[in-house]
Structures are given as C-alpha cells and as structure tokens.
C-alpha positions as CSV (number, residue, x, y, z in Angstrom):
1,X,-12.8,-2.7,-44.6
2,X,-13.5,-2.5,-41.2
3,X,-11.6,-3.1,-38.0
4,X,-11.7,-5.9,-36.0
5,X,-13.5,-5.5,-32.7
6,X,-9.9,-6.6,-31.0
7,X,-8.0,-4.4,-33.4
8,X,-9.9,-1.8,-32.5
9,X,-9.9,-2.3,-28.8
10,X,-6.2,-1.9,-29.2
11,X,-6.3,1.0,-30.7
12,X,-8.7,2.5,-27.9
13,X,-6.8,1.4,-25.2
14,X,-4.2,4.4,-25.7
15,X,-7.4,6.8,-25.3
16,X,-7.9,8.7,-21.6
17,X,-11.2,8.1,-19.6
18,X,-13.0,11.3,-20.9
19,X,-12.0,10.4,-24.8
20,X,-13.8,7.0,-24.1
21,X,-17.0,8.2,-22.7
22,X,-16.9,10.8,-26.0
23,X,-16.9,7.9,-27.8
24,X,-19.1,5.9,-26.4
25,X,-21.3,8.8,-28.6
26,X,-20.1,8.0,-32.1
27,X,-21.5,4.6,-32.9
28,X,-23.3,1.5,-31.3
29,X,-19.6,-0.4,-32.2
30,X,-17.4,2.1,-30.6
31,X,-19.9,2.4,-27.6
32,X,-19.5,-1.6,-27.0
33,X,-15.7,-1.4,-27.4
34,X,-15.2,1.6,-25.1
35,X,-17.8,1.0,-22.7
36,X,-15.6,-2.2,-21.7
37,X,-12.3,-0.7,-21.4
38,X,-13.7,2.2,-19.2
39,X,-15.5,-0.6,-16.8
40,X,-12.3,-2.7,-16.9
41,X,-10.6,-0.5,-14.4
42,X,-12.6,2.0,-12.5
43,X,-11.1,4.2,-10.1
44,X,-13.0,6.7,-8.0
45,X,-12.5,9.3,-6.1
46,X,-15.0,11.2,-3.4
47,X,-14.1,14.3,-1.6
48,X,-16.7,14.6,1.7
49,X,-17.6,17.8,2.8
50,X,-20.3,19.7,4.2
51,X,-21.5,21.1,1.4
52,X,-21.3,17.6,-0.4
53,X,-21.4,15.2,2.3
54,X,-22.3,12.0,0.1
55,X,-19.7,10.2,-2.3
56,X,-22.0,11.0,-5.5
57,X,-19.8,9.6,-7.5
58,X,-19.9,6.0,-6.1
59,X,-23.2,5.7,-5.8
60,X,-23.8,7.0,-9.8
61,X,-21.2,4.2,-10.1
62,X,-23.2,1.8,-8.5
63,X,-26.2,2.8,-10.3
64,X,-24.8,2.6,-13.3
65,X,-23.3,-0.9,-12.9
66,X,-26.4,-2.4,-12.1
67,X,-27.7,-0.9,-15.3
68,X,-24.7,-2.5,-17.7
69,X,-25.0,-6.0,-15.8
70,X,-22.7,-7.6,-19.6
71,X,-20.2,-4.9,-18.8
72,X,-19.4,-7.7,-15.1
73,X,-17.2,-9.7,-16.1
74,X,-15.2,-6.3,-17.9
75,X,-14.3,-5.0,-14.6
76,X,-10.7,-6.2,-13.2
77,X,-9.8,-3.5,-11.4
78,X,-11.9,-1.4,-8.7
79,X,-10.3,1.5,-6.6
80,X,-12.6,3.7,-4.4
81,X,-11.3,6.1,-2.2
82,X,-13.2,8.7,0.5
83,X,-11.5,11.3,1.7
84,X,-13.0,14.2,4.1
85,X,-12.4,17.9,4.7
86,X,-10.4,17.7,8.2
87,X,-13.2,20.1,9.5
88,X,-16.3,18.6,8.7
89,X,-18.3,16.4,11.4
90,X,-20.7,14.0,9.8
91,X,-23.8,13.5,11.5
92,X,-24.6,10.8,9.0
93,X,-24.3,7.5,8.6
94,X,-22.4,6.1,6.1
95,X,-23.6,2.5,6.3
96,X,-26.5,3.0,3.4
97,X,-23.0,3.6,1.2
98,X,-21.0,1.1,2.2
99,X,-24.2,-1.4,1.6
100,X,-24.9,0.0,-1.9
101,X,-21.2,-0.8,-2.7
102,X,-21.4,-4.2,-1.4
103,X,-24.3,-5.3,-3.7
104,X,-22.5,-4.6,-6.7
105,X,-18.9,-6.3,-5.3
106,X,-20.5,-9.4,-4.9
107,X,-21.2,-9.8,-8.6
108,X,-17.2,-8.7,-9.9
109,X,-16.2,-12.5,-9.3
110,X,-13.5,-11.5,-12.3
111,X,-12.0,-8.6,-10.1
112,X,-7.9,-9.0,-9.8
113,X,-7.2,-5.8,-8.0
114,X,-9.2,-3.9,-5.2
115,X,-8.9,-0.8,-3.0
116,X,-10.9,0.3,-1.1
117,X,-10.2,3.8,1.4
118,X,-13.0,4.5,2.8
119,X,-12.0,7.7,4.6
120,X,-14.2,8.7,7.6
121,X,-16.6,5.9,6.8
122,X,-16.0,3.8,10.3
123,X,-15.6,7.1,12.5
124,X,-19.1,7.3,13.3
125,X,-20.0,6.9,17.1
126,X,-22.0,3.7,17.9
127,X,-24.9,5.7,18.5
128,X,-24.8,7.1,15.1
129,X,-25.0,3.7,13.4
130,X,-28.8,2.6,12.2
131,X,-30.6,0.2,15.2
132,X,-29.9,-2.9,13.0
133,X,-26.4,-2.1,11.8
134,X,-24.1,-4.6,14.2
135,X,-20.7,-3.1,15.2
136,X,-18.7,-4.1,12.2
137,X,-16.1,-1.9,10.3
138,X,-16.8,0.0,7.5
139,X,-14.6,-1.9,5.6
140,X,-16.2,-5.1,7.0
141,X,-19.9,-4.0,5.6
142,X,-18.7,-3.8,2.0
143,X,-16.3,-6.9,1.8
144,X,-19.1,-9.3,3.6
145,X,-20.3,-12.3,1.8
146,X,-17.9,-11.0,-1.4
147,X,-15.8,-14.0,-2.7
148,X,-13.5,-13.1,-5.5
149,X,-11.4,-15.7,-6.4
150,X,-9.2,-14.3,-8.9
151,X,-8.3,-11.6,-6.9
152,X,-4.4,-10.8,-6.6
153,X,-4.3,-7.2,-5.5
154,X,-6.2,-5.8,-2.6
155,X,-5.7,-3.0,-0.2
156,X,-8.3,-2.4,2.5
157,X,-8.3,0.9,5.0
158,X,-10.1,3.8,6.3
159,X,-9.3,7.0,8.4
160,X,-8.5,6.1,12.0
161,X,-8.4,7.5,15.7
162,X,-8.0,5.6,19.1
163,X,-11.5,4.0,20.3
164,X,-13.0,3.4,16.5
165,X,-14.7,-0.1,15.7
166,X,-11.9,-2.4,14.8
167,X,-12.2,-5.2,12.7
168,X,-13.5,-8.8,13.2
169,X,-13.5,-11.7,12.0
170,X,-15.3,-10.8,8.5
171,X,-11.7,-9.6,7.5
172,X,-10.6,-13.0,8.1
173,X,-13.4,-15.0,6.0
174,X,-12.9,-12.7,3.1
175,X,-8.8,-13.0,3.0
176,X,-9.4,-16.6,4.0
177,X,-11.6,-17.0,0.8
178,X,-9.0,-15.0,-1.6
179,X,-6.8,-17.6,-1.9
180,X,-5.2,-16.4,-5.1
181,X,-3.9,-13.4,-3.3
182,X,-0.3,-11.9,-3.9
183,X,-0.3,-8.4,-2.6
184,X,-2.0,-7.5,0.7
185,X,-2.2,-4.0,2.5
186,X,-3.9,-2.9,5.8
187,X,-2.9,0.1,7.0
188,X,-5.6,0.1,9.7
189,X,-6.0,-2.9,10.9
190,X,-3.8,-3.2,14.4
191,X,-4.1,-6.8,15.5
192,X,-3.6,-10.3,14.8
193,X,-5.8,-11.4,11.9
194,X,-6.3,-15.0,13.4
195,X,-6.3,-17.0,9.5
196,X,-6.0,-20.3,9.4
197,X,-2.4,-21.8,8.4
198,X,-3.3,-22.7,4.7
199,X,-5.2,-19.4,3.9
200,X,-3.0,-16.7,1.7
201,X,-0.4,-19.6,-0.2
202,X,0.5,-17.3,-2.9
203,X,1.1,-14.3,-0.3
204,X,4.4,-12.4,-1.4
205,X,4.0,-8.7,-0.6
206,X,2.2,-6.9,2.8
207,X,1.9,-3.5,4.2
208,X,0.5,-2.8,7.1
209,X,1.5,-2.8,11.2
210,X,3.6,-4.7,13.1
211,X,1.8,-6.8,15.1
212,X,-0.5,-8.0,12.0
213,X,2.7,-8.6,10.3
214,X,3.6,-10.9,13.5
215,X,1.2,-13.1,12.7
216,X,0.5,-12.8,9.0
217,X,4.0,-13.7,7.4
218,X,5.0,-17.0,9.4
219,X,4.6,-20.1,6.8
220,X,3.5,-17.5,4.2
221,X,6.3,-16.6,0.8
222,X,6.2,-13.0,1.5
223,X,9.1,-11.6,0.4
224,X,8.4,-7.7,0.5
225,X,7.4,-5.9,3.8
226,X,6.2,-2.3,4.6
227,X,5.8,-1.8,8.0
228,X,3.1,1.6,9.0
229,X,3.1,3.2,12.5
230,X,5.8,4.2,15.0
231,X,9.0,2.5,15.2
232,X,8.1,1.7,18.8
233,X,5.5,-0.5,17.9
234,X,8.3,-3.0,16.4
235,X,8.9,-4.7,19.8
236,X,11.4,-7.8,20.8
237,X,8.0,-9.9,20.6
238,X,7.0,-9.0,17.4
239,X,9.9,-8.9,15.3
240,X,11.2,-12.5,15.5
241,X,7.8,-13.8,14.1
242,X,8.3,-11.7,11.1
243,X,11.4,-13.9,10.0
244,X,9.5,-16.7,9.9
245,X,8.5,-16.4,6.6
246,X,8.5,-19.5,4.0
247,X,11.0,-17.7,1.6
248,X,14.0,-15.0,2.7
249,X,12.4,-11.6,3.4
250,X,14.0,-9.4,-0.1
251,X,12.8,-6.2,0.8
252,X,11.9,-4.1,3.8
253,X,10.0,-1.0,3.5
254,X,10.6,1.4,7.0
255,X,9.3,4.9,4.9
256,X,6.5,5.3,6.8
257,X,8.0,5.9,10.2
258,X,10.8,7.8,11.8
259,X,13.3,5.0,12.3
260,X,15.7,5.3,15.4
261,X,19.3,3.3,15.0
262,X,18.1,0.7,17.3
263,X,15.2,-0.3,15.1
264,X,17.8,-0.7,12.4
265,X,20.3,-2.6,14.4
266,X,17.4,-4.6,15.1
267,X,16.5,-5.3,11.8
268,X,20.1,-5.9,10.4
269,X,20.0,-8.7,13.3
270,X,16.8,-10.3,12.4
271,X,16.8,-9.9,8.3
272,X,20.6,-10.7,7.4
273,X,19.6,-11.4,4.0
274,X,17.6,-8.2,3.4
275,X,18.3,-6.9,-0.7
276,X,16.6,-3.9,-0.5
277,X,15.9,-1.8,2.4
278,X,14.0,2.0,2.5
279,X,14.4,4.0,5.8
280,X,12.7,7.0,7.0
281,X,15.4,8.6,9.4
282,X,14.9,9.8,13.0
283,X,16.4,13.6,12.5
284,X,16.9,14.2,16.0
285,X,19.0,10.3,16.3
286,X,20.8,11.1,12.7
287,X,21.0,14.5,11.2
288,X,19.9,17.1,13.6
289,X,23.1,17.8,15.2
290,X,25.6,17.7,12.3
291,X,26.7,20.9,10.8
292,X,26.3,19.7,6.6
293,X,23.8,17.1,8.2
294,X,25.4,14.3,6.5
295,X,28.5,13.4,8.6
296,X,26.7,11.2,11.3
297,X,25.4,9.0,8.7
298,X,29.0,7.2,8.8
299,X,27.4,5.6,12.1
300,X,25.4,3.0,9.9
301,X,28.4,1.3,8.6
302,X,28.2,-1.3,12.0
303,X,24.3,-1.6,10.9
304,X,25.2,-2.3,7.5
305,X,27.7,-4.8,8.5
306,X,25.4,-7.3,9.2
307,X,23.9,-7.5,5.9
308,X,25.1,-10.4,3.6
309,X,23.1,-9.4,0.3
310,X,22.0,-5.8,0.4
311,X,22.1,-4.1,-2.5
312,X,19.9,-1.0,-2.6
313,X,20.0,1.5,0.8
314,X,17.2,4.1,0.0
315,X,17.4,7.0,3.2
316,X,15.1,9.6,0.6
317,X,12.0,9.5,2.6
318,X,14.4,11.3,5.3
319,X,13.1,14.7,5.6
320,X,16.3,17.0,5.8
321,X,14.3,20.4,5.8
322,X,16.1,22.9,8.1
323,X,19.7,20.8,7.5
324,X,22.1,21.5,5.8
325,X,23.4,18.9,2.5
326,X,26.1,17.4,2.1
327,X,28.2,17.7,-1.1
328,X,29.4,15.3,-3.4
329,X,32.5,14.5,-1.7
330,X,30.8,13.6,1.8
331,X,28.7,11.4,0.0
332,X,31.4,9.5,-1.9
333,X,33.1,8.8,1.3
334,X,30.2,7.6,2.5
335,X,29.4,5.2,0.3
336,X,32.9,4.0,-0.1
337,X,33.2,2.9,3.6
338,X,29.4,1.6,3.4
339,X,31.0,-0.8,1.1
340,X,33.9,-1.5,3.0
341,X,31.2,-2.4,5.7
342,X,28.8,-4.1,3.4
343,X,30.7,-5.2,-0.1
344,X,27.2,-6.2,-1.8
345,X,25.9,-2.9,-1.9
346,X,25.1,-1.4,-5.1
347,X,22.9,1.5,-5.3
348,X,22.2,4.1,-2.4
349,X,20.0,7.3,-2.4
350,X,20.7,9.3,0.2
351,X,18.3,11.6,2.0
352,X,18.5,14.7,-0.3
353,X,17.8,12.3,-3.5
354,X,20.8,12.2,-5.0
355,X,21.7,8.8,-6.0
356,X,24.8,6.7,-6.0
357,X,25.7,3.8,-8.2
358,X,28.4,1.2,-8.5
359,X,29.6,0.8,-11.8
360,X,31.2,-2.1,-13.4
361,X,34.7,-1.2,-12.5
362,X,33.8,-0.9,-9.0
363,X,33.9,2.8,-8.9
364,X,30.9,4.5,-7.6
365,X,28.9,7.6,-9.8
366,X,26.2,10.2,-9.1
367,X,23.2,9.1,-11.5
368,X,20.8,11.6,-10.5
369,X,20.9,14.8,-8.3
C-alpha cells in the first residue's frame, strides 16, 4: 500500500537539501513532496568576488520561485546572505538585485522568519546608484511595499563604514506592518527608529545598537537584549530608556563588545533583576595585568552585588589569548565569593570555557572544561 503524502513528508523531512533535490528525480509524488520541504526553508549563501561579482545563486532562486508560484505559500523561512572578498571594489550596482529579490518577497505573505545580510550591497557611492534609484538602503529596496503578517523572526543588516546611506523611514513602515513580530535584529542600523507606540506588541527579543535600543524597548515586552558596537556608545542618556521595558529585562547580551567595569557597574545599577547576563571583557581593564590572568576577576563581586536574580554569568566571549589560565582552585574561589556577593547565582563560565555549576547541595562542580 502506499504512503500517505503526510507520512511520507515525515519521512523526508530527515533527508539533507542535496538528497531532496535527488529526489525530486524519482517520481512525480516524491517530486511534489520534496519540492515543498526544500522551498519551506531556503537559505542562501553568495560569496562576491571579482571573478564572480553577482550573487548567482539568488537570482537562480528568484528565477526559480517565479517558476513554482504553488510552492508560495511552502516557504516559511528565507535567509540570504552576501558576503565580499575584503579586496574586491565593485563598480556595480547592486540595486537590479536587491529589486529582483523584492518581487518575489512580496508574494511569501506565509513567511515566519527572515534574514536578510546583504553584504556590500549599500556601499556603493551615490554616484554609482542608477539615475532613478532614490537614496534608500539596500536593505530598504528589498523590504519596500513587503507586508508579511505572520512574520516572527527577522534580522535585517548589511556591511557598514562611516558616511554609507542610512536608513529611513521604509524600515519603519515595514516593522510597523509586522505586527506579529517576536525577535528583531539590526546590527546596522544606528539611530532611533521613530515607530509609533502600538507598532511591535509581541516584541520580546532585540539585537542591535544602543541608541536604537533607547528608543525601541520602552512600552515594548522585550525581555532579551544584545547590544552591538563599543561599550562607549552605552551613554548616561541612553541606558535609562532601555529599562523602560513593559516586562523585567531577563537577559543581557554584552558579547559583542569589549566591556569596561564601568559599563558593568552601570548595568548592575540600571537592570537589578537581570537572570542571565554574557560579557565580553576589556583585557587591558580585567586580565592583562594578572600573572594566571584570573585573579582580578575577584573585582566583580561589588558588580555582582547588585543583582537580585542572576543566575547565569557567561565571561567566554573574553578572549584570554596571550594570558595565562587559571586552575581549578582559582576558579572555585571565585565562584564561591561571587555567591557570597550574589546568592542567586547558579551557573558561571568563565573566560577559558570551563564551566561552573551549583549543585543541589549547594556545592559548586566543573561540568565542562
């Protein structure tokens, strides 16, 4: 007898991509049934270079998109990423691309999760841009007149240097319009986003800079933050509005910049109730001058202080290359007067990895090295 269609679109799902598209070959069936778990999440990936300055592999997904218009409402998940070779200079434009990828985003109204890097895409020089392309961000050109109104996961970005064309307010419209967003990261985008107060309801998770954070999370249920940039650019002004959240701010994500100690004095002032909290170090503020490189870490016990429910310190994303690490025993200490300083702790990985656990007795124990 044979399967079910659903019976054996469960069975494919546990197939990679390229077993799929080989059996997309065997039969008219399987080619239905695998066509729409390939086109349910599509992820792509361009390198630009000179020698192959055109993201092929996009615009063949394009193509072929328009060509399976039944395989639409399939696709849930779209990622797209551009990256260049460092070295390259494109004398192109690369608004033809970004326009061939709009068309075909405007018909996934059943999308749940985009992303969308677009690499060197908005590094062109005005001049370079076609006479009737209006100074818009790359991003902008492909997200325009899109409304996708089950989407819940979206992260937006493209390579950036000082002086580039920053965003406007077509970002806005098309967050304003997602209203069933949850998670929401925009690495490049530097400035206040200017949405109305009952855009984003369902907003829990962000990543992106500081001063878009300033004005994003007030009102909003956020309750995860990951901040991109330099410590510096969290600022006096900037900082309070981030508390303002509708909901208690859980976790706080610092990995992707060197954090000084009075960035994290700051923070333990203005998120008291933080659960979870990842740190990048400052070496030359922390470890630098310590002979196992571990010892000066006792200073964030005053930090650490002045948090009521944090559970989980996580100092990997500290780079320790060129110090020396610490054994066992300086990191039991450690964590013993961390407690002493902060009694709901419960999990801590320090900067070389290793990880530290409280158990049920109270004791604390190495659970991976």
């Amino acid at each position: 007898m044979a399967l079910p269609n659903e019976t054996l679109s469960a069975i494919l799902l546990y197939f990679p991509p390229p077993t799929l598209s080989t059996l997309t070959c065997v039969s008219q069936r399987f080619r239905a049934v695998a066509e729409r778990l390939l086109y349910s999440s599509i992820q792509l990936s361009d390198t630009l270079s000179e020698s192959s300055p055109f993201p092929f592999k996009t615009l063949r997904w394009c193509e072929s998109m328009r060509q399976r218009g039944h395989l639409i409402e399939t696709t849930k998940k779209l990622q797209i990423r551009w990256q260049a070779d460092l070295r390259c200079k494109f004398s192109h434009s690369f608004v033809p691309f970004c326009t061939q990828i709009s068309k075909v985003l405007r018909l996934l109204v059943f999308l749940e999760s985009l992303e969308l890097f677009l690499g060197p895409a908005n590094l062109a020089r005005s001049h370079d841009r076609p006479f009737d392309a209006e100074p818009i961000h790359a991003i902008e050109r492909v997200i325009r007149g899109t409304h996708l109104p089950l989407l819940r996961y979206c992260s937006l970005g493209a390579d950036w240097t000082k002086g580039v064309q920053p965003y406007t307010a077509v970002l806005s419209s098309f967050l304003a319009s997602s209203s069933a967003l949850r998670y929401l990261k925009l690495p490049d985008h530097l400035a206040s986003l200017g949405l109305p107060p009952h855009a984003l309801p369902f907003l829990s998770s962000f990543r992106g800079s500081a001063d878009t954070a300033a004005n994003l999370l007030p009102r909003r249920p956020v309750q995860a933050l990951a901040l991109v940039g330099h410590d510096s650019d969290v600022t006096r002004e900037n900082l309070p509005p981030m508390t303002r959240t509708s909901v208690p701010l859980r976790c706080l994500d610092l990995s992707a910049m060197s954090v000084r100690p009075l960035l994290l004095r700051n923070v333990s002032t203005h998120f008291p109730t933080l659960e979870r909290l990842r740190v990048k170090l400052a070496l030359r503020h922390t470890l630098h001058y310590s002979f196992s490189g571990i010892r000066l870490l006792v200073g964030l016990s005053p930090v650490l202080s002045a948090f009521q429910r944090l559970e989980l310190l996580d100092l990997s994303p500290t780079d320790v290359d060129g110090v020396g690490r610490a054994d066992a025993k300086e990191e039991f200490a450690l964590v013993c007067q961390w407690e002493r300083a902060c009694p709901s702790l419960r999990h801590v990985i320090f900067p070389a990895e290793t990880e530290w656990v409280r158990q049920g007795d109270g004791s604390w124990a190495i659970i991976s090295a």
